[in-house]
C-alpha positions, 0 to 999 in steps of 0.5 A: 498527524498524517491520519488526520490530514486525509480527512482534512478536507471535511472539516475544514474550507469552504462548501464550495472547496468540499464539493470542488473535492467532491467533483475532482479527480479523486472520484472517478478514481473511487468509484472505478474502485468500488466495481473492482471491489464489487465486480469479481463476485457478480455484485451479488453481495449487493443483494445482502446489505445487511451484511455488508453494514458491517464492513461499510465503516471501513469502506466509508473511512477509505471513500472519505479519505484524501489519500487515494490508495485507501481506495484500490483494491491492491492495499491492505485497507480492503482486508477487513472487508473481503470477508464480509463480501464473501459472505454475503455473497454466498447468501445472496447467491443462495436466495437469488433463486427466490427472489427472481421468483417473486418479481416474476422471473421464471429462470431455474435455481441451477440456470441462476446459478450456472449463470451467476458462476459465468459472471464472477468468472468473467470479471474475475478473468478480466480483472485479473488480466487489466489489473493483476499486481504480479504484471500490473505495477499500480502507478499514480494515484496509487502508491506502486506495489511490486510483484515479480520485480527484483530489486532488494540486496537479500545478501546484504540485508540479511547480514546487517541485522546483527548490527542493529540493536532491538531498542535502536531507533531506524529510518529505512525504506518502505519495503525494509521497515516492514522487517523491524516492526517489532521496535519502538522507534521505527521511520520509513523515510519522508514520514514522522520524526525520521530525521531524529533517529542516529541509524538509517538502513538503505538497499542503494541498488533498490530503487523501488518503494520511493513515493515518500522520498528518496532513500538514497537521496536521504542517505547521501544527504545524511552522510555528506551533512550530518556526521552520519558514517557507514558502519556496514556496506555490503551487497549495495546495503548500507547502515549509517550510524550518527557521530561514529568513527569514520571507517575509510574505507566505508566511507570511500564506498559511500562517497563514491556512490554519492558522487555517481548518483544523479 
């Protein structure tokens, strides 16, 4: 199980491969994660442990894990735990007042808190400006997001849809799988049991969304070895369909994209 490999590493191997793990690569990465996670609020959710013990399970699980894009802020791991930062930020931004006062601190309550708002505004900006995913495509060690980027044959996805049963098993793309969830049989292409599925969906001209393999790679391997046939090209969308009837002149399309492709 895919979830199972990421936290491999704890229970298996040697003391030394754990702390070689430990002091690798991965931690700068993580801890780089944990100001931008923390940073846009002035680390003033720091001041409310308590609160944050409740989303910490989430935060832990993402630190422990081997695949690194559980730690970034650009994926949807942190959404559990946004909420509680906001929060605790909010009280710990209320009593900061109170607590400089009994270290000593002689500041007023609105110079804490003009000064608190220049802070999460600050970071905010600059983490805004460096890492904005709209003008920022995370590469490695992340798995890339996509913002302003075209890409997806809308045309053609829409139309195929029709054509493809709510009980039929599917391999597709990252970004198209997101649109059939509703199904019991759903692969994205390089994860899980996708070679068992007889319909494989592709946008040929999207060449974006790769990190588990090529979809149009598989594609062309699919048609040129497995008896797979397009039922639908359209718009550089294609459906291939296991042990159909070859239409010629899909299959033409579909060979001569193949041919053409590196």
């Amino acid at each position: 199980d895919q979830a199972d490999l990421r936290y491999a590493w704890l229970f298996h191997g040697t003391l030394s491969d754990k702390l070689a793990y430990l002091t690798g690569p991965d931690t700068p990465v993580k801890i780089r994660f944990l100001i931008q996670l923390f940073a846009p609020l002035a680390f003033t959710s720091l001041l409310k442990p308590r609160i944050l013990a409740i989303a910490a399970p989430i935060v832990g699980l993402s630190l422990l894990s081997t695949r690194i894009s559980q730690s970034s802020v650009y994926h949807h791991y942190m959404a559990d735990v946004v909420p509680f930062l906001l929060i605790a930020s909010i009280k710990g931004t209320h009593e900061l007042p109170t607590l400089l006062r009994k270290i000593g601190a002689r500041m007023r309550p609105v110079s804490v808190q003009r000064a608190i708002l220049i802070a999460m505004s600050t970071a905010t900006a600059l983490l805004f400006v460096i890492f904005n995913p709209f003008t920022f495509i995370p590469r490695e060690p992340y798995a890339p997001i996509y913002g302003w980027e075209s890409g997806a044959s809308l045309d053609g996805l829409n139309a195929v849809g029709a054509l493809i049963p709510a009980d039929a098993c599917l391999t597709t793309s990252n970004n198209i799988a997101a649109h059939y969830g509703q199904r019991t049989y759903l692969y994205v292409v390089g994860i899980g049991n996708y070679t068992e599925c007889d319909r494989v969906l592709i946008d040929l001209a999207d060449r974006r969304f790769q990190e588990f393999g090529s979809p149009n790679a598989y594609a062309c391997k699919v048609f040129n070895a497995q008896n797979f046939h397009p039922l639908f090209y359209q718009d550089h969308v294609v459906l291939l369909q296991k042990d159909v009837p070859p239409q010629a002149t899909l299959d033409q399309q579909m060979a001569t994209f193949c041919a053409q492709s590196p």
